[in-house]
Phi, psi and omega in degrees: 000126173311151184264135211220329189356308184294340209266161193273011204290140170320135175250131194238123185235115177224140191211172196221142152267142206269102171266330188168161169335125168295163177219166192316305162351280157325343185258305197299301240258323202216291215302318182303320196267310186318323170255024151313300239239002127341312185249009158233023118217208209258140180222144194225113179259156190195146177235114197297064162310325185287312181336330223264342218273309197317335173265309169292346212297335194290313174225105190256014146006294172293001224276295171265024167273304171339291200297332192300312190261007152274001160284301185313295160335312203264334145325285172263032120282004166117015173314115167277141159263018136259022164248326181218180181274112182238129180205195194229118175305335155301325187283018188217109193257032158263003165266004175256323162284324162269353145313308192288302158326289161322299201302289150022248196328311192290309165321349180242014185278132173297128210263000000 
């Protein structure tokens, strides 16, 4: 992804979860507008694996074949990784970490 830091452009951060094969559903719905908005902002695409766990957790067997092929999916609907960011939420352990933040933080909000 080109580096733009300096440019004012709109930031778009969206994920999927890898549950099973995507479907027109997933393109019509989300994938179709994502690679519009690829080229007029900086967009960080992500395939919400811990997500998919809140559903799947009995059997995650499927889990990283899954995630393989919703990178793949986003690939051939047309995701440039040089127009945008595509990466995996495990692989990035500050989503784990501004979680453990967030609950924190939120847990002292007055109900």
């Amino acid at each position: 992804m080109t580096n733009q830091s300096s440019s004012l452009r709109p930031r778009v951060l969206s994920g999927m979860r890898p549950t099973g094969k995507l479907h027109l559903g997933n393109y019509v719905g989300a994938l179709q507008n994502w690679v519009k908005l690829q080229d007029s902002h900086d967009c960080f695409f992500f395939v919400a694996d811990w997500h998919a766990l809140t559903t799947d957790y009995d059997d995650t067997s499927r889990l990283a074949n899954n995630t393989l092929e919703v990178v793949l999916d986003y690939l051939g609907a047309g995701l440039d990784p040089e127009k945008c960011a595509i990466f995996v939420q495990s692989h990035v352990p500050q989503h784990a970490e501004l979680f453990l933040l967030f609950s924190i933080h939120c847990s002292w909000l007055p109900t």
